[in-house]
C-alpha positions as a printed NumPy array, in Angstrom:
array([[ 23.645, -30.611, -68.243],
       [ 26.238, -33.361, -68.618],
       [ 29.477, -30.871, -69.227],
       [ 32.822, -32.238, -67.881],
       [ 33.621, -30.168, -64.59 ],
       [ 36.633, -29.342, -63.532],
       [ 38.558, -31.14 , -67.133],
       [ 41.688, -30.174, -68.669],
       [ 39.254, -28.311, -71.287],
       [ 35.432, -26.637, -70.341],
       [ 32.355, -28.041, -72.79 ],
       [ 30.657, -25.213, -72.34 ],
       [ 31.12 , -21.407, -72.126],
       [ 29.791, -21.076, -68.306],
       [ 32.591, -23.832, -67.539],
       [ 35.379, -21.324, -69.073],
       [ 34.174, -18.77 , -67.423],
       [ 34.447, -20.744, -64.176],
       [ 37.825, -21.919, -65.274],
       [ 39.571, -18.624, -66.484],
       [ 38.341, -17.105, -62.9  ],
       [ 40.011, -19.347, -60.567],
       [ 42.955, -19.892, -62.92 ],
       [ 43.27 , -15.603, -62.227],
       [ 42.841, -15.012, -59.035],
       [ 44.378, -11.255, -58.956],
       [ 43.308,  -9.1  , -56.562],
       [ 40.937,  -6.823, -58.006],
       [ 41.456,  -3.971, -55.456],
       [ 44.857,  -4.097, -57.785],
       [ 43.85 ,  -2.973, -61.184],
       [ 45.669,  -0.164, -61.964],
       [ 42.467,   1.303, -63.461],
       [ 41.247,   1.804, -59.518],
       [ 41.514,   5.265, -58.779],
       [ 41.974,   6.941, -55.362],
       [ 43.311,   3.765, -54.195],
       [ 46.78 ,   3.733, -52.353],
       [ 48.466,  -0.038, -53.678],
       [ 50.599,  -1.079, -50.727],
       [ 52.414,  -3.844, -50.427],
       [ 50.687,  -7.553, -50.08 ],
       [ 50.245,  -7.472, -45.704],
       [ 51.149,  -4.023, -45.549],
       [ 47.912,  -1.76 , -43.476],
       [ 48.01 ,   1.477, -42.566],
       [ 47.855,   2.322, -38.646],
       [ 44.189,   2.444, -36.412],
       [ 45.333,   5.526, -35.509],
       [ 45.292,   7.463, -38.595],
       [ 41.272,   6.661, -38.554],
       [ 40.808,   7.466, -34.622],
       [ 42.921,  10.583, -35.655],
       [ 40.97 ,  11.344, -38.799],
       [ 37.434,  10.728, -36.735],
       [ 38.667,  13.516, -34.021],
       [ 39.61 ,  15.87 , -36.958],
       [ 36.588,  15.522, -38.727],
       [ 34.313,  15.856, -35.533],
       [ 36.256,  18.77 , -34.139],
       [ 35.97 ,  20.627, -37.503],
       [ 31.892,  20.085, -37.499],
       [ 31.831,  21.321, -33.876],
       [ 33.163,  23.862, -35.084],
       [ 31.602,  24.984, -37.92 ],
       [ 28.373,  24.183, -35.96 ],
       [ 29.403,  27.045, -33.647],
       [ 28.588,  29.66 , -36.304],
       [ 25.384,  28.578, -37.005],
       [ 22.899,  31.382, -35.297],
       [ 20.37 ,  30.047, -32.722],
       [ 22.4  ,  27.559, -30.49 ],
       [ 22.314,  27.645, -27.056]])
């Protein structure tokens, strides 16, 4: 394959490919066709603590839905 890499215009359709893909380098966690996906601001994460929080929750809720199950000790 002798196409002209990395030229002002691809030879062949791999090589525009390439080129449209690093000339758009969006995010794609950022399409708006994402559902159930919060878009904050570029550098802007939510706290650990919300997940050690949500972990606790969770497990505390199966402990104690486990505690109606007949047959435990």
């Amino acid at each position: 394959m002798s196409g002209q890499v990395g030229g002002p215009s691809p030879q062949t359709g791999a090589q525009a490919v390439v080129a449209n893909a690093v000339a758009n380098t969006v995010d794609p966690s950022r399409r708006p066709d994402v559902l159930l996906r919060v878009r904050r601001d570029e550098g802007h994460e939510i706290s650990a603590w919300w997940m050690v929080g949500a972990f606790v929750g969770v497990s505390a809720a199966v402990i104690a839905l486990l505690s109606f199950v007949p047959g435990g000790a």
